[in-house]
C-alpha positions as a Python dict, from the first residue, in 0.01 Angstrom:
ca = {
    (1, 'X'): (0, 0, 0),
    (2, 'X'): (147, 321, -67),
    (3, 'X'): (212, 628, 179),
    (4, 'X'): (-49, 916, 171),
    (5, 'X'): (66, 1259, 45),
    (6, 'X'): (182, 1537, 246),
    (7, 'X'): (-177, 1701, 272),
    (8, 'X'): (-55, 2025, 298),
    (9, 'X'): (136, 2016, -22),
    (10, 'X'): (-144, 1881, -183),
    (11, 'X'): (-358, 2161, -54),
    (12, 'X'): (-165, 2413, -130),
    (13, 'X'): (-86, 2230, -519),
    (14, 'X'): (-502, 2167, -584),
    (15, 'X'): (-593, 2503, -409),
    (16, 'X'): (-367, 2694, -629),
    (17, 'X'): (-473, 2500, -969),
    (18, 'X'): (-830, 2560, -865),
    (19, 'X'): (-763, 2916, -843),
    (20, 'X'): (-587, 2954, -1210),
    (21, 'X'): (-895, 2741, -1304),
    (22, 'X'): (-1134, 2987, -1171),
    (23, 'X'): (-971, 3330, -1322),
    (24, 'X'): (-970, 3147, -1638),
    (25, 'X'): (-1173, 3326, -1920),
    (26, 'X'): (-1485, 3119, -1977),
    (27, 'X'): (-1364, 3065, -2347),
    (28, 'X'): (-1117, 2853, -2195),
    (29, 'X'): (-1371, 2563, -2112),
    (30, 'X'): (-1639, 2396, -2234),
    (31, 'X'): (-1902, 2486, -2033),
    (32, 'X'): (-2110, 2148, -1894),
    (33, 'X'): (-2413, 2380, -1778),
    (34, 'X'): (-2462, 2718, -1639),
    (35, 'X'): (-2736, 2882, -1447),
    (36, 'X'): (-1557, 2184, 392),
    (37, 'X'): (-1050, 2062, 682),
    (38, 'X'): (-887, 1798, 493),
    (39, 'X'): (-988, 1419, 434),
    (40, 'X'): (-949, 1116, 212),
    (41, 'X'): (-1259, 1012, 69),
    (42, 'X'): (-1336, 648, -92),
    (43, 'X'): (-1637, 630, -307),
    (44, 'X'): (-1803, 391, -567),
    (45, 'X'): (-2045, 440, -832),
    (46, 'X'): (-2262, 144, -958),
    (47, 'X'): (-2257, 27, -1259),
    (48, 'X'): (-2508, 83, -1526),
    (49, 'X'): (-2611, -80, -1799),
    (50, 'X'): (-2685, -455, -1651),
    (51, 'X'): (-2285, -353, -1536),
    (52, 'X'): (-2193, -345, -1896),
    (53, 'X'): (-2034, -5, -1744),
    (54, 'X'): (-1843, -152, -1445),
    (55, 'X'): (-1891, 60, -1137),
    (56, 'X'): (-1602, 235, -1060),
    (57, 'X'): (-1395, 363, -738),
    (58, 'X'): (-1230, 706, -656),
    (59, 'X'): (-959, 791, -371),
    (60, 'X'): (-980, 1172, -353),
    (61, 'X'): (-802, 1427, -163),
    (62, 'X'): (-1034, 1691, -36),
    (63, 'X'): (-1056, 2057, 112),
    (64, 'X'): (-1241, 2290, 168),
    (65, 'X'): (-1104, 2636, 238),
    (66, 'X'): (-1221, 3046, 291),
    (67, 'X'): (-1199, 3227, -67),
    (68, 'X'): (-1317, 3592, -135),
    (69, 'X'): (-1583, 3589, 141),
    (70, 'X'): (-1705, 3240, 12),
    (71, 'X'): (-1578, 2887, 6),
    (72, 'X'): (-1335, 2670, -215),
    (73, 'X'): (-1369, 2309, -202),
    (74, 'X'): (-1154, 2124, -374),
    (75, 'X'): (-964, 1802, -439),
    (76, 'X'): (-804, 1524, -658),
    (77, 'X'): (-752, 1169, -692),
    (78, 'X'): (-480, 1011, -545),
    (79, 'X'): (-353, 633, -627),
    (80, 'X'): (-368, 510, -266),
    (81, 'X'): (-516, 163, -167),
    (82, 'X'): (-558, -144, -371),
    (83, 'X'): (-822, -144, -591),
    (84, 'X'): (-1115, -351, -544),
    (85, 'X'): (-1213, -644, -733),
    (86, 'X'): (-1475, -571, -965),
    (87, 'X'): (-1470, -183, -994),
    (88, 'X'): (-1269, 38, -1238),
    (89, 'X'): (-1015, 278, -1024),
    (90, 'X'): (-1165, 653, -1185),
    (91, 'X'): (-922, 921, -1136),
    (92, 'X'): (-1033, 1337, -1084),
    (93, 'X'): (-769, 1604, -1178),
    (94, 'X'): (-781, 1868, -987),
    (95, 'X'): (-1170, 1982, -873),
    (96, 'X'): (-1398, 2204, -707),
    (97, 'X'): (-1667, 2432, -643),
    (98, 'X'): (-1635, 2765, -549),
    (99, 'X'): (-1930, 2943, -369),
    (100, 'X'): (-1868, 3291, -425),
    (101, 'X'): (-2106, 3590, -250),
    (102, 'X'): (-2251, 3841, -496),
    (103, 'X'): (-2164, 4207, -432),
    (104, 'X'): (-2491, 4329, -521),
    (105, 'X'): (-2641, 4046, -362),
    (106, 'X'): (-2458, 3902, -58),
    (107, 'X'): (-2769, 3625, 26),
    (108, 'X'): (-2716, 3447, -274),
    (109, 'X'): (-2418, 3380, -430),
    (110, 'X'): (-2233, 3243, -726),
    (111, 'X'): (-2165, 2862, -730),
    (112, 'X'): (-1892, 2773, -968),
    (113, 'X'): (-1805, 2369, -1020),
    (114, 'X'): (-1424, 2279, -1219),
    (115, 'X'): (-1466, 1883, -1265),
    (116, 'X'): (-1239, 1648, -1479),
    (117, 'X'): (-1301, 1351, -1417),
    (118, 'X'): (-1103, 1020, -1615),
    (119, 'X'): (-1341, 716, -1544),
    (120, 'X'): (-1100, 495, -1737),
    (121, 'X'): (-1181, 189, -1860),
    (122, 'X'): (-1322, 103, -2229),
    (123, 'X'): (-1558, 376, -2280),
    (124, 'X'): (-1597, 537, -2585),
    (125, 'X'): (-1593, 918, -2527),
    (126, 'X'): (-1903, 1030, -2654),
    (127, 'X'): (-2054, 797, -2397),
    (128, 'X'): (-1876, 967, -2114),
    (129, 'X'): (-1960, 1309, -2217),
    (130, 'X'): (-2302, 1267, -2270),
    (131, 'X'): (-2314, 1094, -1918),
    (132, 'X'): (-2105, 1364, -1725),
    (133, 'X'): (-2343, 1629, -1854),
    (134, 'X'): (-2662, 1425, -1777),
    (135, 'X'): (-2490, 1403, -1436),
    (136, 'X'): (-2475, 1769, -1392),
    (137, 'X'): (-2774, 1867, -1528),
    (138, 'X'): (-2941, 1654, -1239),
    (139, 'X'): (-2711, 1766, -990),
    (140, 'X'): (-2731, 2137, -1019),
    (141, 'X'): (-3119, 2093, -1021),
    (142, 'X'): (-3139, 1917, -735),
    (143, 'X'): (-2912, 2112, -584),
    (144, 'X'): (-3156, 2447, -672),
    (145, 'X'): (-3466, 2246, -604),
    (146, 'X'): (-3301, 2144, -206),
    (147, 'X'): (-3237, 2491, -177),
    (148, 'X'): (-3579, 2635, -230),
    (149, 'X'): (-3704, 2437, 31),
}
């Protein structure tokens, strides 16, 4: 099994990329859809398709820090841990949301999400795209529906 990272190196190298990501000009990405201490986090995803898509696992770094008046939280996969049998080891570059208030507006503010995510495996990448922006579709309604009530 190999040794975890220094965290704070790894919080300083993700919190720094997220930042270059975030003062990025929007016509550097392809935008999906637009309308918190340290930890290492193991998660799964099932598999779809009768598991014709194998699920896959994840080993992320995260953070979540203070940035202008908001929150940054962040983090990226880190090879740590066997993998388990039957899953497909995913990897995320470096992500994260920033939750930003507005200055004309300082009870609502501006949620910005930065995700790369390499599921790996066989999948062709037409598949993956289409999936990842079903994904976030679903997740930043949710998200608005939870927070109207």
């Amino acid at each position: 099994m190999e040794t975890l990272p220094d965290a704070q190196r790894l919080a300083a190298e993700v919190e720094s990329t997220l930042i270059k990501y975030y003062c990025s000009g929007e016509d550097e990405w392809r935008v999906g859809k637009k309308t918190q201490g340290c930890c290492l986090m193991h998660y799964t995803t099932a598999g779809q398709l009768w598991n014709v898509i194998a699920p896959r696992e994840f080993i992320d770094f995260s953070f979540t820090t203070d940035y202008q008046n908001g929150l940054l939280s962040c983090g990226v996969s880190v090879e740590y841990g066997i993998e388990q049998p039957n899953f497909v080891r995913g990897f995320n570059h470096p992500c994260g949301w920033f939750c930003i208030p507005l200055k004309n507006d300082p009870d609502h503010s501006l949620l910005t999400g930065f995700i790369q995510t390499d599921l790996r495996g066989m999948l062709p990448q037409t598949v993956v795209g289409t999936a990842m922006a079903n994904t976030l579709i679903n997740f930043y309604n949710e998200l608005r529906n939870a927070l109207k009530t």
